[in-house]
C-alpha positions as CSV (number, residue, x, y, z in Angstrom):
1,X,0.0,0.0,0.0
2,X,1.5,3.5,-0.8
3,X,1.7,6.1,1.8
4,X,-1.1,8.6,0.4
5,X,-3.4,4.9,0.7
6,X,-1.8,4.5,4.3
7,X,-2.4,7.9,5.3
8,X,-5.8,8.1,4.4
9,X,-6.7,4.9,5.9
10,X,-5.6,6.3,9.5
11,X,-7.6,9.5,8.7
12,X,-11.2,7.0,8.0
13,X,-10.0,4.7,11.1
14,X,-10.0,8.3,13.5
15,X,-13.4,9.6,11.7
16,X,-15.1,6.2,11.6
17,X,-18.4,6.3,13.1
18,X,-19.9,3.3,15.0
19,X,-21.8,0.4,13.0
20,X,-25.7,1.7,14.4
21,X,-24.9,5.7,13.6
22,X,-23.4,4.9,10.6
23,X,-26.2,2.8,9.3
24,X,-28.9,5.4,10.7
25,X,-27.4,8.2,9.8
26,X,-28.5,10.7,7.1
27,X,-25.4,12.5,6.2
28,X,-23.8,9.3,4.5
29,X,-23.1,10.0,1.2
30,X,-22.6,7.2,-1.0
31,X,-21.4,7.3,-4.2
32,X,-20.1,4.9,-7.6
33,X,-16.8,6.4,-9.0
34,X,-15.6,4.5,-12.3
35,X,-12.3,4.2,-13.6
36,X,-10.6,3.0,-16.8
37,X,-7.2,0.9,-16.0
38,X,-5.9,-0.9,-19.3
39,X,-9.3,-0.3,-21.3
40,X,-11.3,-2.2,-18.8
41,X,-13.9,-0.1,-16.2
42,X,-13.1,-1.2,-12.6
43,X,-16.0,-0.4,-10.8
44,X,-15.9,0.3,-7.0
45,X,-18.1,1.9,-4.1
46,X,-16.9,4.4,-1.6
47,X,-18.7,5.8,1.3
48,X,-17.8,9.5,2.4
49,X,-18.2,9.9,5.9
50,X,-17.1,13.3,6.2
51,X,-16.9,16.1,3.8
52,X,-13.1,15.8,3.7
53,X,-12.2,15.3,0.0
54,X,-8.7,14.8,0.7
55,X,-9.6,11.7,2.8
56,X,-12.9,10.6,0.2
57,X,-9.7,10.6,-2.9
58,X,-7.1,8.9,-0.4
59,X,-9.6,6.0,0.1
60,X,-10.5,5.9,-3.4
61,X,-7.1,5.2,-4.5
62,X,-6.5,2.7,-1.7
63,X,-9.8,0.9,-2.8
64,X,-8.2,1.1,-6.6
65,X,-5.0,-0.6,-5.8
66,X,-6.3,-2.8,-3.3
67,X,-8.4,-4.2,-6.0
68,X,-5.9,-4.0,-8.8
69,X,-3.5,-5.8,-6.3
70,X,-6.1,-8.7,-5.5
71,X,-6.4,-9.3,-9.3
72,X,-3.2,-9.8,-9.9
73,X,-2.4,-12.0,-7.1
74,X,-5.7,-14.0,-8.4
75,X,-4.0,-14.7,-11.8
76,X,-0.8,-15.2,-10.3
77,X,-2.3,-18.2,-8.3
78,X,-4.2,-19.6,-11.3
79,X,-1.4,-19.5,-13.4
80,X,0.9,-21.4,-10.4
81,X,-2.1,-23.6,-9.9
82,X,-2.3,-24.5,-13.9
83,X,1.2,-25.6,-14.2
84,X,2.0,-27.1,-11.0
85,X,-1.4,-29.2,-10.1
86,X,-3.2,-31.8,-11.9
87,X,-6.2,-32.1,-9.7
88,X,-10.5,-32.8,-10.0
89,X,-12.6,-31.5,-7.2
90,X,-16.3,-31.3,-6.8
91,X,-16.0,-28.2,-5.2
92,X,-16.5,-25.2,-7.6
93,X,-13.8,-23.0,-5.3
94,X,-11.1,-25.5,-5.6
95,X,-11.4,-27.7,-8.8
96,X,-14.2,-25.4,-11.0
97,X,-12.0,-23.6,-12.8
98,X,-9.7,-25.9,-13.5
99,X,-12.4,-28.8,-14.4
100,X,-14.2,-26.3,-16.9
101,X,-10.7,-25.4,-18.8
102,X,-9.6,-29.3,-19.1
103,X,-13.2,-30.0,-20.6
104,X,-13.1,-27.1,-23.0
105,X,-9.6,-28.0,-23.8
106,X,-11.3,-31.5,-24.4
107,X,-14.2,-30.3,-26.7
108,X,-11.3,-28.3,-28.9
109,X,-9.5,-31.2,-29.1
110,X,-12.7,-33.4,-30.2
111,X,-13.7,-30.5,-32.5
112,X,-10.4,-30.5,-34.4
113,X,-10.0,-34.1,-34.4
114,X,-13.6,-33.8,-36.2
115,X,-12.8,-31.2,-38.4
116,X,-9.5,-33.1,-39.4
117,X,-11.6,-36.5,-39.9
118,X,-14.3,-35.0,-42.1
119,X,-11.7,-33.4,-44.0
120,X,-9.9,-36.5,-44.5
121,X,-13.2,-38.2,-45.0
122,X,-13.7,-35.5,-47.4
123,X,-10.2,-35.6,-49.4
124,X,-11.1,-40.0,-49.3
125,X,-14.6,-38.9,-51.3
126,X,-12.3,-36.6,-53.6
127,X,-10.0,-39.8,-54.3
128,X,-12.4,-42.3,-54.6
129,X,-14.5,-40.5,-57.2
130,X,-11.1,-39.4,-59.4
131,X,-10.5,-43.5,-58.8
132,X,-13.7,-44.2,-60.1
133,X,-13.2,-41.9,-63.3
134,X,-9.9,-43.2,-63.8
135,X,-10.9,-47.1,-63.7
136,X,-14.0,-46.2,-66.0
137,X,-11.6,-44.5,-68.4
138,X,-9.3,-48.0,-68.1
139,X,-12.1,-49.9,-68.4
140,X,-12.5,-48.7,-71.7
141,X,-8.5,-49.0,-73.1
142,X,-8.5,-52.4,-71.5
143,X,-10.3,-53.5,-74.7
144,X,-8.2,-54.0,-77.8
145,X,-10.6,-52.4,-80.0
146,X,-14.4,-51.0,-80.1
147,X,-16.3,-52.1,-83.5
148,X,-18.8,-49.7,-84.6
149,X,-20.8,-49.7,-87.7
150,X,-23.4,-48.0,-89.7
151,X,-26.8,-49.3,-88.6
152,X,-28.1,-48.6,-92.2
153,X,-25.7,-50.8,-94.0
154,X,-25.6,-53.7,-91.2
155,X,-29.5,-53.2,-91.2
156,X,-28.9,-54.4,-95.0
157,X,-26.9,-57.3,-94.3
158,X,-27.6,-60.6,-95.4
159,X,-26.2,-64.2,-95.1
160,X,-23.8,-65.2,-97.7
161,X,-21.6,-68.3,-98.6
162,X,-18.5,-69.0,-100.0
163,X,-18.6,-72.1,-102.5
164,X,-16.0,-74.9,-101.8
165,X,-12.9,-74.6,-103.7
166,X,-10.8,-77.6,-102.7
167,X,-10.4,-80.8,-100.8
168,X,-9.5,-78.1,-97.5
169,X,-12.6,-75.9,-98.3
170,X,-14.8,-79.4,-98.3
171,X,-13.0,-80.8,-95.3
172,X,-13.7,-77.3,-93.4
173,X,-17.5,-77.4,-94.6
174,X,-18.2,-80.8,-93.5
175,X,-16.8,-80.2,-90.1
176,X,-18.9,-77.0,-89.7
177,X,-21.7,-79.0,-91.3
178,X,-21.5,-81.8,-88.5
179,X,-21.0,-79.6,-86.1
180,X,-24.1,-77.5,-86.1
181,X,-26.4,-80.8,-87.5
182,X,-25.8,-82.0,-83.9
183,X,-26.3,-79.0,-82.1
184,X,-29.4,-77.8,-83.6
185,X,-31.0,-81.8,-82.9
186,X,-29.9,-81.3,-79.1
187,X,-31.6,-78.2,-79.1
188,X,-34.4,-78.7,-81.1
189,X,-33.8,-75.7,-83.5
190,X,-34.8,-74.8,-87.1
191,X,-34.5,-72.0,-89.3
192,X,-38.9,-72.4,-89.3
193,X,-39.3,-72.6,-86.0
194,X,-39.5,-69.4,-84.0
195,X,-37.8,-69.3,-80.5
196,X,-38.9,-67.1,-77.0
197,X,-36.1,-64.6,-75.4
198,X,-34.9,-67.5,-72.7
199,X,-34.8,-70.3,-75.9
200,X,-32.3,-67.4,-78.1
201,X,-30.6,-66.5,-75.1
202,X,-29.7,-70.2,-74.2
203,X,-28.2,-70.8,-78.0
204,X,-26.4,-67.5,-77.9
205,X,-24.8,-68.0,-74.8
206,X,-23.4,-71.5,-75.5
207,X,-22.1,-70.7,-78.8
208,X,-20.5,-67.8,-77.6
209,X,-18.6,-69.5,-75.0
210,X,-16.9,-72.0,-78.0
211,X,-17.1,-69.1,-80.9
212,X,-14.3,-67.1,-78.4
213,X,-11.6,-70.1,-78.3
214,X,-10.6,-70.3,-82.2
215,X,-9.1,-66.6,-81.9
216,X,-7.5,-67.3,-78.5
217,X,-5.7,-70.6,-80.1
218,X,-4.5,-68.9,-83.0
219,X,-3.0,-66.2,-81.5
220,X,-1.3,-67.9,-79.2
221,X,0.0,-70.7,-81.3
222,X,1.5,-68.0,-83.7
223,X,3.2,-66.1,-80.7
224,X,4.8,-69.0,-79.9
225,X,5.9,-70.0,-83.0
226,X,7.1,-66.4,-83.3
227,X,9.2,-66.7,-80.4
228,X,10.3,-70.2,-81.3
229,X,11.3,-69.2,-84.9
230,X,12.7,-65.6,-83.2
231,X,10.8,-64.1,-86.2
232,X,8.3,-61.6,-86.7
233,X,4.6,-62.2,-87.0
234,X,3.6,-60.2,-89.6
235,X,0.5,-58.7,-88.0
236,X,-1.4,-61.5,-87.4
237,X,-1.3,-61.7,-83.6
238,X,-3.8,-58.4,-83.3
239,X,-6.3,-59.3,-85.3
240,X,-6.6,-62.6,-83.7
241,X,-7.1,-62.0,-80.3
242,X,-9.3,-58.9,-81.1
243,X,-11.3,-61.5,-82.9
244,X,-11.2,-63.6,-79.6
245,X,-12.0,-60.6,-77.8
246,X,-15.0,-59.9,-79.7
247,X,-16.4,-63.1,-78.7
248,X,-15.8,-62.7,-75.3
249,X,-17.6,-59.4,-75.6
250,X,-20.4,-60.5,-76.8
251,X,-21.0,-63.7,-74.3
252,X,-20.8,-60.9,-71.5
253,X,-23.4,-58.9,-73.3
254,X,-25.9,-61.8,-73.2
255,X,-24.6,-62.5,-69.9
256,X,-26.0,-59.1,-68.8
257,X,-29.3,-60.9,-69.9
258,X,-29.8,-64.3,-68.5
259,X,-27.7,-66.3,-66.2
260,X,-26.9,-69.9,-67.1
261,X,-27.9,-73.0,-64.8
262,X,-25.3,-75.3,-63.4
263,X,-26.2,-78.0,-65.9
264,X,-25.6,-75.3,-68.1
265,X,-22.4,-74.2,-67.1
266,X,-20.9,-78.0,-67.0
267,X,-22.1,-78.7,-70.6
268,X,-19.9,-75.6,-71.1
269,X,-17.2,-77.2,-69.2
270,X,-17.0,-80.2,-71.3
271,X,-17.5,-78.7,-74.7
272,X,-14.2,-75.9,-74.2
273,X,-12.4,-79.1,-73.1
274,X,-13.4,-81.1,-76.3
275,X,-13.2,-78.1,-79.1
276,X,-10.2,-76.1,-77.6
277,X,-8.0,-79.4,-77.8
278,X,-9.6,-80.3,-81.1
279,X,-8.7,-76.8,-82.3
280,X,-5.2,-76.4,-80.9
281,X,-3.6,-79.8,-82.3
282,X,-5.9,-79.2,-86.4
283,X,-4.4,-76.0,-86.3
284,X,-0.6,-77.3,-85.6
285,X,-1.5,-79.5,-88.5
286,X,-3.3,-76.9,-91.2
287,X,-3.7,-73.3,-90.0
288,X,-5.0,-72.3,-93.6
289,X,-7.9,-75.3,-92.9
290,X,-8.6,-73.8,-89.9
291,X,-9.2,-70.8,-90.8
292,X,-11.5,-71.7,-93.4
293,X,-13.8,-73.5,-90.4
294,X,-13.9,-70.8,-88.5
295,X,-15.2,-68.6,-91.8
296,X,-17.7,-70.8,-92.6
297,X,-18.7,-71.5,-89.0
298,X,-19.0,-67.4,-89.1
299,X,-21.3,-67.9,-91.9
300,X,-23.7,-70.0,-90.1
301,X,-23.4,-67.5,-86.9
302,X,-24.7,-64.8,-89.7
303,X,-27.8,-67.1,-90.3
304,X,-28.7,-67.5,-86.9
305,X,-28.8,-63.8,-85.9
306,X,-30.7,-62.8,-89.1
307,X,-32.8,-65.4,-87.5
308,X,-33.3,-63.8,-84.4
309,X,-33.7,-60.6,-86.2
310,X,-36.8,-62.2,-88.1
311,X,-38.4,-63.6,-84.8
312,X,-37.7,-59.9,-83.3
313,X,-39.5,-58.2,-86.2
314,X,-42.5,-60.9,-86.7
315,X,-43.8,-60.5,-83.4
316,X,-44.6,-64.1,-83.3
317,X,-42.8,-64.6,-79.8
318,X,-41.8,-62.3,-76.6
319,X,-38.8,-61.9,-78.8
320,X,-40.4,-58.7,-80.1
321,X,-40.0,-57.2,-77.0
322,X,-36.4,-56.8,-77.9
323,X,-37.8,-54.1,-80.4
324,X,-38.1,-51.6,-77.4
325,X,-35.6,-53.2,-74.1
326,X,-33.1,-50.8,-73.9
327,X,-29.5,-52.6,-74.6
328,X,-27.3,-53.2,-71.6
329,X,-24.7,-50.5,-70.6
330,X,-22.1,-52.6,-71.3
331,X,-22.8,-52.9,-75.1
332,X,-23.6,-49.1,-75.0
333,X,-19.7,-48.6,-74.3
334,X,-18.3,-51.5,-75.9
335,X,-20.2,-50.6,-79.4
336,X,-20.2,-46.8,-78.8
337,X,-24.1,-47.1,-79.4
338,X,-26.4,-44.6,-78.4
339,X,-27.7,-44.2,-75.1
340,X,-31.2,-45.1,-76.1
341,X,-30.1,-48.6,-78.0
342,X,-32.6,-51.3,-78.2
343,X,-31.7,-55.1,-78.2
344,X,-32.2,-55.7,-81.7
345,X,-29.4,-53.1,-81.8
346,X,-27.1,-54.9,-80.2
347,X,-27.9,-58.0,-82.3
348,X,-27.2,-56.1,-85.5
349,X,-23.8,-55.3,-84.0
350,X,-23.3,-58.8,-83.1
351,X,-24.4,-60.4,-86.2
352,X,-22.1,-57.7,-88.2
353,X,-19.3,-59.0,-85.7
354,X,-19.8,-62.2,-87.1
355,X,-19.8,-61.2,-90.7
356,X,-16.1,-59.4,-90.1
357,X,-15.4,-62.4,-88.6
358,X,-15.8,-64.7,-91.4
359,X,-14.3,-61.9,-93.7
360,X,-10.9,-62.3,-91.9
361,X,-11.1,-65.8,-91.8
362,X,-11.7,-66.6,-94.9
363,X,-8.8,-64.2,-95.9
364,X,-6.7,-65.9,-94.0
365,X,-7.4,-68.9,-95.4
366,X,-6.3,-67.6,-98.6
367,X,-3.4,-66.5,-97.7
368,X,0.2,-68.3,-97.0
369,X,1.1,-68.0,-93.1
370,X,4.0,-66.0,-93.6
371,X,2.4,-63.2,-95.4
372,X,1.4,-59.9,-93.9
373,X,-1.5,-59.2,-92.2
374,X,-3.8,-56.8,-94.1
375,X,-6.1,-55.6,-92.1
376,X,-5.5,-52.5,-90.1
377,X,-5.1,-53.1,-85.8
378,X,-8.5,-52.0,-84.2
379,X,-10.8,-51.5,-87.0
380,X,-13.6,-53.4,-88.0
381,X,-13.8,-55.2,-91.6
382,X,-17.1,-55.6,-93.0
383,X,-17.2,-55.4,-97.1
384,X,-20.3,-56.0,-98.5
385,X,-19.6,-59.1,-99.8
386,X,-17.7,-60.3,-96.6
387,X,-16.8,-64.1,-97.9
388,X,-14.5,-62.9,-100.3
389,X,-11.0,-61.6,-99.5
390,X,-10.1,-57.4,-99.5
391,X,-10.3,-56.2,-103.0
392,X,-7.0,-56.1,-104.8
393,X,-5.7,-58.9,-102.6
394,X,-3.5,-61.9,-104.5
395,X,-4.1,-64.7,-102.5
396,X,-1.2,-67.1,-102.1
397,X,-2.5,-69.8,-104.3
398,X,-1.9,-66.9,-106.7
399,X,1.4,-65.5,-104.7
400,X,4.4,-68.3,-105.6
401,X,6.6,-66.3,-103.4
402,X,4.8,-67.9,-100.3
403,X,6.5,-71.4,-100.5
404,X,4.8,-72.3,-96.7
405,X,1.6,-71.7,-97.7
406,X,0.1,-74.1,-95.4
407,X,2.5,-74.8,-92.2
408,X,4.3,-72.8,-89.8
């Protein structure tokens, strides 16, 4: 306490009147003085006893610092307290203060740690939908090409057939021949005989699951001779396993469509196992003969999707309904269709698939194996008349430089 505080003090100690006068009496004057310390308004009461103003301005500043003082001793403790105890009390005097500041300390912490997991949650979303982009994007390049087509020419297409020209042509048409005689009396089909959605999905699926494996063979067979021989290819590779591609592409079209049984499924089972050994060792033997099957075999796929195409446009089945069923997404994206593509759509994309297919086949066929490939990677082939080779082609029975026209 200063001495002008001290000093005033003894003045109001020697003029202090007793507790019952100086609650009775009249010539109390009480009064608020304010003053501003460090911005704040410290607020204080004073009671003049006497008229003295020297001794009402003493007690005034004693009251001041007095108050300032306490203040400052207050933080002072709280601060000592802070760093020095850890401690939980019920008691509001002893453990309040410091029980309120741990559990808003607490609810910052949980508010950041919230803040930080909804903007992690939030960079995650970010990620997850640039992932999602970036696999539909790869989705797409995983395919080795995307055949599209003029609906008004493949609207126009009709089956054709190559005539025999040779003891391999015969041999190729007979196996074809056999192999569909069989089929079609397991199955109970006929060109006059008009079949329901589940019948056409049933063939298409099942021949689509063997109509994949020629390509697949091929291919493979002439990589490895490639790498056997350590000589180049010649461009046939590609085209090969686009071809084996395409036919993958269009079981999981149908597949989109209908789901197979188990029976189902182990018919498939033993039918791969039969054909793709069949395939694999006829093919070491005569690649040219082998292609020729599969073009002819592409033939007959042509007949039984123009087939389809009939039942879809008679009406005479639910097939018609295929008219108006949007196509599946998949198909939309493989065949770079419109978004409003029907069914039938798809089946004129598949049956023109089948045409090009034949068209390379029976090119190959014609050609000697070392000969370069002539059609171009990723494009789809479809002449109008698609039995017959690429116009200005030689083949090799016309080409005497091939002199292994027929072996690897």
């Amino acid at each position: 306490m200063c001495a002008a505080c001290r000093r005033a003090a003894g003045l109001l100690l020697k003029q202090r009147p007793s507790s019952s006068s100086y609650t009775s009496s009249s010539t109390s004057i009480f009064s608020r003085t304010h003053r501003i310390v460090d911005g704040k308004t410290d607020v204080f009461r004073s009671a003049a006893i006497s008229g003295t103003s020297s001794t009402m301005h003493a007690r005034t500043r004693c009251t001041f610092h007095t108050n300032a003082k306490n203040e400052e001793e207050h933080q002072d403790s709280m601060k000592r307290m802070s760093k020095t105890r850890n401690f939980h009390s019920t008691s509001f005097a002893a453990g309040g203060v410091s029980t309120h500041k741990r559990a808003e300390k607490k609810r910052f912490s949980a508010e950041a740690a919230t803040t930080s997991t909804e903007e992690e949650m939030g960079e995650t979303d970010v990620r997850a939908k640039k992932d999602e982009t970036k696999m539909k994007k790869s989705a797409q390049s995983y395919m080795l090409a995307h055949p599209t087509y003029d609906f008004g020419f493949i609207e126009q297409l009709k089956p054709k057939h190559r005539p025999p020209q040779g003891a391999r042509d015969y041999v190729s048409m007979f196996a074809v021949w056999s192999a569909r005689k069989g089929f079609d009396t397991i199955t109970s089909y006929s060109h006059e005989k008009s079949l329901t959605k589940d019948q056409w999905l049933f063939r298409f699926i099942f021949l689509e699951t063997v109509a994949g494996i020629p390509g697949m063979v091929a291919g493979m067979l002439r990589h490895m001779n490639s790498l056997r021989l350590l000589r180049h290819d010649n461009g046939w590779i590609h085209t090969l396993l686009e071809e084996a591609e395409n036919e993958r592409m269009h079981l999981m079209t149908f597949l989109n469509m209908k789901q197979p049984s188990i029976f189902f499924r182990a018919g498939v089972l033993a039918a791969q196992g039969v054909f793709f050994n069949a395939f694999f060792f006829s093919y070491l033997i005569s690649p040219r003969t082998c292609h020729r099957f599969v073009g002819y075999l592409e033939e007959e796929a042509v007949r039984t999707y123009t087939h389809a195409l009939n039942d879809i446009d008679s009406g005479g089945t639910d097939a018609r309904q295929w008219a108006k069923e949007r196509a599946p997404k998949l198909a939309i994206e493989y065949w770079k269709m419109d978004e409003d593509a029907t069914i039938r759509d798809v089946l004129l994309a598949v049956r023109a698939d089948e045409a090009s297919h034949a068209h390379v086949n029976h090119t190959f066929s014609s050609m000697g194996t070392t000969q370069k490939n002539p059609f171009v990677k990723g494009e789809s082939h479809l002449p109008e008349n698609f039995v017959e080779p690429p116009p200005g082609f030689v083949p090799s029975e016309e080409n005497r430089v091939a002199k292994d026209a027929d072996s690897f």
